[in-house]
C-alpha positions in Angstrom: 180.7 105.4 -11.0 180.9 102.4 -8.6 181.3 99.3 -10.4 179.4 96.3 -8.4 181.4 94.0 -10.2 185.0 93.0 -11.7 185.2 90.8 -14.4 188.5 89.0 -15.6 187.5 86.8 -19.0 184.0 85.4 -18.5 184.6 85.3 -14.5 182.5 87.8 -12.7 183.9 88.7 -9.0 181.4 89.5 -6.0 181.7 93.0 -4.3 182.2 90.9 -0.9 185.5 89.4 -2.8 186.5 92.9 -4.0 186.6 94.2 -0.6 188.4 91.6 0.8 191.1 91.5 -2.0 191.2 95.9 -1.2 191.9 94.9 2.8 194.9 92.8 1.5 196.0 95.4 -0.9 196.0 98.1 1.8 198.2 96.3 4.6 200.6 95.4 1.6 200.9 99.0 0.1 200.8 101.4 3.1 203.9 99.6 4.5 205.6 100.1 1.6 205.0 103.7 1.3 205.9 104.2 4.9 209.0 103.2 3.8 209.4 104.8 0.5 208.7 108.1 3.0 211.6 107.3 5.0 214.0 106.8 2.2 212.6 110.3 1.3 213.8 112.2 4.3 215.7 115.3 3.2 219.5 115.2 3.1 221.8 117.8 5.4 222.2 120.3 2.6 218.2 120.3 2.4 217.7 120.8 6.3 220.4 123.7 6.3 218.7 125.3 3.2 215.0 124.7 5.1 217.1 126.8 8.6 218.2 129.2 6.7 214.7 130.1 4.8 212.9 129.9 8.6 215.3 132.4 9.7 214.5 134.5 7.1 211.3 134.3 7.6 211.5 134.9 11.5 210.5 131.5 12.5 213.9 131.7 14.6 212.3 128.4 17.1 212.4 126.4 14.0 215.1 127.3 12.4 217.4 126.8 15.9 216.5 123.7 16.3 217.6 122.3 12.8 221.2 124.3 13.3 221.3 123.3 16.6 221.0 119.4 15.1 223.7 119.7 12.4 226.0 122.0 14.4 226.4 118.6 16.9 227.5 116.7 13.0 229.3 119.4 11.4 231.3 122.5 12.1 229.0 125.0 10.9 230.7 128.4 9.3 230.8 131.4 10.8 227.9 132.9 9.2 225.5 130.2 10.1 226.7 130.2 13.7 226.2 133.5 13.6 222.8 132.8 12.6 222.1 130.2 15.6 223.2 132.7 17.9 220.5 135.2 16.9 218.3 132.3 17.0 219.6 132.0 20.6 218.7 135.9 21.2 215.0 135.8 20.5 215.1 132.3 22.5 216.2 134.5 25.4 219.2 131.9 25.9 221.8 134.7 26.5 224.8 132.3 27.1 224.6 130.2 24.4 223.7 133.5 22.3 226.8 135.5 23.2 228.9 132.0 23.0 228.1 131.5 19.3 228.0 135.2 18.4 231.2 136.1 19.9 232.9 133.7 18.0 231.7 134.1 14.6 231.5 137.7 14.6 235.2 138.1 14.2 235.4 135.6 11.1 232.6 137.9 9.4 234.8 141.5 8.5 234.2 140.5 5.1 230.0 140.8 5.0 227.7 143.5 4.9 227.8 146.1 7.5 224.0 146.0 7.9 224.3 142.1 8.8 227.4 142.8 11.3 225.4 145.9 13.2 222.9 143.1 13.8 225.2 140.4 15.3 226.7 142.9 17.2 223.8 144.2 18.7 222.2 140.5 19.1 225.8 139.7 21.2 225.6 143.0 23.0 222.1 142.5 24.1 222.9 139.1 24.9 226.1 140.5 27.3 223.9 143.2 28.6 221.0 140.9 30.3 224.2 138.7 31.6 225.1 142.3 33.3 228.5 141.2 31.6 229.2 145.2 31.0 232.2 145.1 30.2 232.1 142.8 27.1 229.3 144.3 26.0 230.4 147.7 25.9 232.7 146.8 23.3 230.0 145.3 20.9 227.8 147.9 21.3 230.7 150.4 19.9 231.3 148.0 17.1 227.9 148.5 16.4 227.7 152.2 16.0 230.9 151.8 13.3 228.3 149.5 10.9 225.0 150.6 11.4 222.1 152.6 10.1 221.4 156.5 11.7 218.1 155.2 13.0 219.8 152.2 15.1 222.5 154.2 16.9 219.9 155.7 19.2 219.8 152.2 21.0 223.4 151.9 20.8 224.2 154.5 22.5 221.8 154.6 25.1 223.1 151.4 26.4 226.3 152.7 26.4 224.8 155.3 28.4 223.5 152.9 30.7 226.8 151.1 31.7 228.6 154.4 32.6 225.7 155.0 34.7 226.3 151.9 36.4 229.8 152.6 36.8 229.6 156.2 38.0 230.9 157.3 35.0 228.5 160.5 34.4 230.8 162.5 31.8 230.6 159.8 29.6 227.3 158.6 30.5 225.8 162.6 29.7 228.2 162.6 26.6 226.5 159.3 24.9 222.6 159.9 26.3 223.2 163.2 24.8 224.1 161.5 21.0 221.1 158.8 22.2 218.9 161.7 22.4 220.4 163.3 19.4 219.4 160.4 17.4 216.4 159.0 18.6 214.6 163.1 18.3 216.4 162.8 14.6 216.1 159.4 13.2 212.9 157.9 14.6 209.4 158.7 15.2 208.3 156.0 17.9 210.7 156.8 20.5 208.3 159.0 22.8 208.8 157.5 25.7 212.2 156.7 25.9 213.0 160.2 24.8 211.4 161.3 27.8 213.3 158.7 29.6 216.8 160.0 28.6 215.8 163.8 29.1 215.5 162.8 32.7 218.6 160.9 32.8 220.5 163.4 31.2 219.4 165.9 34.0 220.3 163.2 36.9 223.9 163.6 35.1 224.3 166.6 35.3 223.2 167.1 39.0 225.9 164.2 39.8 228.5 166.2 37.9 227.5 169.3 38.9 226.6 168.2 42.8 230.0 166.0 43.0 232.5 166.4 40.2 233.1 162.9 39.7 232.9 160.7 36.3 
């Protein structure tokens, strides 16, 4: 119901006076609760809690750049640097990835072996794409000590991979053969990079078998 008309005792005020008295009222409460807003503005422990539920929920972008802001106020603990190095990972920013990851992982013996496998993977990835080998060889074996039958396919298939590269065709048989092993075993979407590694596996063995080098 619209009233037409306000009345305060026995005086009666025009709508034209209402509006005009609503105009006032608006530029003098809106500022206010601009600023009531901005008082409002969530405290550090808030933002860190609203990082950590955005990485949970994969929104890794989102979640980066709020530890990215409070890692430049505080020293963030290993875990949650940890964290912004994964965030790093599916940002493709392989440097500042493997710089956060490699040193938090060590500080993080004490957590669950499904978490680790992941942080060492992320910073073994990370190493790979920066064709930094030899680090990442390393994380990838970590890896294989933490995680789950169904993840060790990858692992060692990169392994596999960096013998390759270094001529290393004993080893790289010995750990595309256990890639194999588990990828045939422990997943079913593997197809074609099953197929991949039966080929490799046969360009092995013609180098060992053709030149007797490792």
């Amino acid at each position: 119901m619209i009233l037409r008309h306000h009345t305060l005792g026995k005086t009666s005020l025009p709508v034209r006076y209402l509006r005009t008295i609503s105009t006032v009222l608006m530029f003098l409460v809106f500022p206010m609760t601009g600023n009531v807003r901005a008082w409002a503005q969530p405290t550090d422990s808030e933002r860190l809690g609203m990082a950590i539920d955005y990485f949970q929920n994969g929104k890794y972008h989102e979640s980066m750049l709020i530890l990215q802001d409070l890692n430049q106020h505080y020293r963030l603990n290993p875990r949650f640097q940890a964290y912004l190095g994964v965030c790093y990972y599916y940002e493709w920013d392989y440097e500042h990835a493997t710089e956060c990851l490699s040193k938090a992982i060590p500080k993080l013996e004490k957590f669950a072996p499904q978490e680790r496998s992941f942080y060492y993977f992320a910073n073994a990835e990370s190493l790979f794409n920066l064709k930094d080998y030899d680090k990442a060889l390393p994380n990838y074996q970590q890896m294989l000590t933490v995680c789950h039958n169904n993840e060790k396919g990858d692992a060692y298939y990169k392994i596999g991979l960096i013998h390759t590269f270094r001529n290393q065709w004993i080893d790289a048989l010995d750990n595309l053969q256990s890639a194999w092993f588990y990828y045939t075993q422990y997943t079913t979407n593997k197809k074609a990079r099953i197929a991949q590694i039966r080929n490799m596996i046969q360009g092995c063995c013609d180098q060992i078998n053709g030149k007797g080098t490792q």
